[in-house]
C-alpha positions as CSV (number, residue, x, y, z in Angstrom):
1,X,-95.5,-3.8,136.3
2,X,-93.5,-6.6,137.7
3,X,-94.9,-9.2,140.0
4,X,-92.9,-8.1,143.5
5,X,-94.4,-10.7,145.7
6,X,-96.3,-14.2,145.8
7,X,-98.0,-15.0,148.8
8,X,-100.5,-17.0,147.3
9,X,-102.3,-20.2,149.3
10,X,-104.4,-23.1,149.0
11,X,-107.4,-20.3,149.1
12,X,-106.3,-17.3,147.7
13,X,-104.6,-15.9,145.4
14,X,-102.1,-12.8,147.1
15,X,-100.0,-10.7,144.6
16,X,-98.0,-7.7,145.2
17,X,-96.9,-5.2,142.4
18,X,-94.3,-3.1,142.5
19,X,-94.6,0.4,139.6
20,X,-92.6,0.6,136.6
21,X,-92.1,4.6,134.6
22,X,-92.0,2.2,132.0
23,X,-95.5,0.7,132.6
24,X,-98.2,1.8,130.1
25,X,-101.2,2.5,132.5
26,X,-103.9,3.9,130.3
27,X,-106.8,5.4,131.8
28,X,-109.0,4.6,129.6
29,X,-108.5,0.8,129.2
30,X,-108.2,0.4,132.6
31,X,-110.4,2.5,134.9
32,X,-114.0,1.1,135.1
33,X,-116.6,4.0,133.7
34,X,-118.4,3.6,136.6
35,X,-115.5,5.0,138.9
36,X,-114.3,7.7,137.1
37,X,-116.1,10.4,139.0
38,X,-114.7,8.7,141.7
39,X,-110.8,9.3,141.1
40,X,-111.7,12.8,139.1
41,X,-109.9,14.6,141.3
42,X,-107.1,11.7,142.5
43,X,-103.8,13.1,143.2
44,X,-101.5,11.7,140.3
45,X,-99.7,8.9,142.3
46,X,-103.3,7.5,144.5
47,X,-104.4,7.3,140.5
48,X,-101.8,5.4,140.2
49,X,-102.0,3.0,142.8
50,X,-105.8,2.8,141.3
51,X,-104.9,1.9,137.9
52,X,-102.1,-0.7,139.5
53,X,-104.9,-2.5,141.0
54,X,-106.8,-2.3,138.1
55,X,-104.0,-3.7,135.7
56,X,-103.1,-6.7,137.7
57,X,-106.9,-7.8,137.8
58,X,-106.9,-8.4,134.1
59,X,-104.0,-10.3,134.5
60,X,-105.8,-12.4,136.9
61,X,-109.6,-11.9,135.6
62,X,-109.5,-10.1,132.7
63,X,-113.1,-10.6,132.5
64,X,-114.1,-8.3,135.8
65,X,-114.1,-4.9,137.2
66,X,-113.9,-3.5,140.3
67,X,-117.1,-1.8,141.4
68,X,-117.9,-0.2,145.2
69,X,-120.7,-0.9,147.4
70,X,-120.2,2.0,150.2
71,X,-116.4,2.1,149.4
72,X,-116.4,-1.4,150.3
73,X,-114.6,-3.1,146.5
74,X,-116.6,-6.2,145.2
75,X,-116.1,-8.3,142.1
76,X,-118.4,-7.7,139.2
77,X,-119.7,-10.7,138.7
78,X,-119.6,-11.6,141.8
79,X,-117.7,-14.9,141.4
80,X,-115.2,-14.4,144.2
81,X,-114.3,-12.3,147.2
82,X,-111.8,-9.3,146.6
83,X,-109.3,-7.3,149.0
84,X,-107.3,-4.5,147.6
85,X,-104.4,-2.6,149.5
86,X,-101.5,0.3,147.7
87,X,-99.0,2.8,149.2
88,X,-96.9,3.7,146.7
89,X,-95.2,2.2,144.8
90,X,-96.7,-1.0,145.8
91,X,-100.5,-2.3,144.9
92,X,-101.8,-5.6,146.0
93,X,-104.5,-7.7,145.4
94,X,-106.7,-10.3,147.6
95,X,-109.0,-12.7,145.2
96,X,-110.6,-15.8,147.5
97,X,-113.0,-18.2,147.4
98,X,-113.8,-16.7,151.3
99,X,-113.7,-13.1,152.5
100,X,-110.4,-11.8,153.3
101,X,-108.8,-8.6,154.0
102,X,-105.1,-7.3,153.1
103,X,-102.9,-4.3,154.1
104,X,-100.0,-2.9,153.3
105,X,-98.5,-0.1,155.4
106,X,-95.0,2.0,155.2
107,X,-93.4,1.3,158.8
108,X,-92.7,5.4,160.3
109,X,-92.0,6.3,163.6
110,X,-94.8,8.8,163.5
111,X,-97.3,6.1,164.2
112,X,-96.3,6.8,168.0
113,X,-98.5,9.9,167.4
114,X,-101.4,8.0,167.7
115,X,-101.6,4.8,169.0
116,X,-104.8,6.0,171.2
117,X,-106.7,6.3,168.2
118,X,-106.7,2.3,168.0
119,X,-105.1,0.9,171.4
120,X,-106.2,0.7,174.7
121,X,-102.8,1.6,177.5
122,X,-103.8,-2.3,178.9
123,X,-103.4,-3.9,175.3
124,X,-100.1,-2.4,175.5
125,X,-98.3,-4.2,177.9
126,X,-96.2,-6.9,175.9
127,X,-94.6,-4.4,173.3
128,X,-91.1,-3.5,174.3
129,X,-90.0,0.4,173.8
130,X,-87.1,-0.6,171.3
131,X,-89.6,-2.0,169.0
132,X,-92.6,-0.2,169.6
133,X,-93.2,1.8,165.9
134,X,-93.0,-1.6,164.3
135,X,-95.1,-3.1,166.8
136,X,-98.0,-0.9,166.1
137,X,-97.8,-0.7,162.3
138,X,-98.6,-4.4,163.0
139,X,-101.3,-4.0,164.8
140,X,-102.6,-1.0,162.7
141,X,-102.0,-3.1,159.9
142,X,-104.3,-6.3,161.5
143,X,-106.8,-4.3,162.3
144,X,-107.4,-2.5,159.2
145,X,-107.7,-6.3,157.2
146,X,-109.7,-7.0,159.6
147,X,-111.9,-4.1,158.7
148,X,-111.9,-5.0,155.5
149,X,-113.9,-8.5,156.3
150,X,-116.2,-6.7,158.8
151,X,-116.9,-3.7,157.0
152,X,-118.8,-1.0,159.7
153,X,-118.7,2.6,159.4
154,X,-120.0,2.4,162.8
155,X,-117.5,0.4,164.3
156,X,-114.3,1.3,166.0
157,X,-110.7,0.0,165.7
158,X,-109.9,0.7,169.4
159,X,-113.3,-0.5,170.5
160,X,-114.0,-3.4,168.2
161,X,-110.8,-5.1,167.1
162,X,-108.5,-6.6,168.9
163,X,-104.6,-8.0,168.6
164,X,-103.4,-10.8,170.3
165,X,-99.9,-10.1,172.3
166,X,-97.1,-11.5,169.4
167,X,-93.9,-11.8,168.7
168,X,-91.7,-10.7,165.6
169,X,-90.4,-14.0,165.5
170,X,-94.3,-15.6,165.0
171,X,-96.1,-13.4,162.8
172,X,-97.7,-15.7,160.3
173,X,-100.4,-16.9,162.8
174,X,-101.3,-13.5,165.2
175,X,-104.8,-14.1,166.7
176,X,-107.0,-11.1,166.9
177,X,-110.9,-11.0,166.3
178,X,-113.5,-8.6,165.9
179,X,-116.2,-8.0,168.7
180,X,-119.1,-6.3,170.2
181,X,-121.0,-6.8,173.1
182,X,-122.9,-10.0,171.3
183,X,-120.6,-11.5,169.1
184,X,-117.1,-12.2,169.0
185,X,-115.2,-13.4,165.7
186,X,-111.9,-14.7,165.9
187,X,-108.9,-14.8,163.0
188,X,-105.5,-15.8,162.6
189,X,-103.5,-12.8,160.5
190,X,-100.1,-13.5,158.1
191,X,-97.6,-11.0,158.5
192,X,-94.8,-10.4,156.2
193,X,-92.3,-7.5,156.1
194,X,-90.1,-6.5,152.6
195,X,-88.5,-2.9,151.5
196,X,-89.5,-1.1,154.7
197,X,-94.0,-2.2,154.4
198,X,-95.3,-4.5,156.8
199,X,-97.6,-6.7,154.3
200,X,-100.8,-8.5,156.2
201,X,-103.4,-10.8,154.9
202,X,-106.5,-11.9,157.5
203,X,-108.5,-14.9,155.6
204,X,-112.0,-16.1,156.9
């Protein structure tokens, strides 16, 4: 499984892996027993992407697992924050001293289908037609590592989270924040683009 990317920083530690056929990733030295009723009935290549994530934490802290509290992913022990992110063939992996959220998402033009799910038409107005797909995976992406900080079944990514107008030419400091009618928490997201995946870490 080689090492694909390094976006590493003062705070974190930001790998990206890209999958090897020739990789050995055993199930049973890999998988935490805890989740295997979890991935029981994983389609072979989400397994994959599991067991990805899984093999670059022992390279990193061979001494933890990945357990889930509400299918929110936390260190056991506890010693540092965790983010995780796949779509294969890529897995990535988020380990911080402070919370932090990462995404990874495939750019397709079929993300035009439904940009009401998570976009208001008056957040709209600064993304030109030619570009609009990547645009929104962009935003999509922010949004979901943002989620991943504020973890809410409850809350909404149209409603809740918001993306600063940006430019493809500035993407490693997009504001955006999450927000509700008493509170409003503002970030600063990292963008990065490789193959055809836009890439996004949002750090507290």
């Amino acid at each position: 499984m080689p090492l694909y990317r390094d976006f590493s920083d003062e705070t974190a530690t930001i790998l990206v892996w890209k999958y090897d056929e020739d990789e050995d990733l055993n199930i049973d030295d890999l998988l935490e027993p805890e989740n295997a009723e979890k991935v029981k009935d994983y389609h072979p290549k989400k397994l994959l992407e599991v067991l990805m994530v899984r093999r670059l934490l022992k390279d990193l802290k061979p001494n933890s697992k990945i357990l889930y509290k509400e299918r929110e992913p936390f260190l056991c022990p506890k010693d540092a924050e965790i983010s995780i992110t796949h779509s294969f063939p890529f897995a990535a992996i988020a380990i911080s001293k402070n919370k932090i959220g990462i995404d990874i998402e495939k750019f397709n033009p079929k993300i035009m289908r439904v940009i009401d799910k998570f976009t208001y038409e008056n957040e709209r107005g600064f993304i030109p037609k030619e570009k609009a797909d990547t645009f929104y995976t962009i935003i999509w992406s922010v949004k979901e590592s943002m989620y991943k900080i504020h973890h809410s079944k409850y809350w909404s990514l149209k409603k809740n989270y918001e993306v600063k107008p940006f430019e493809l030419k500035h993407l490693h400091h997009i504001q955006c924040r999450v927000y509700d009618e008493v509170f409003s928490d503002e970030f600063k997201a990292r963008v990065e683009f490789f193959d055809d995946y836009c890439f996004t870490i949002v750090e507290e």
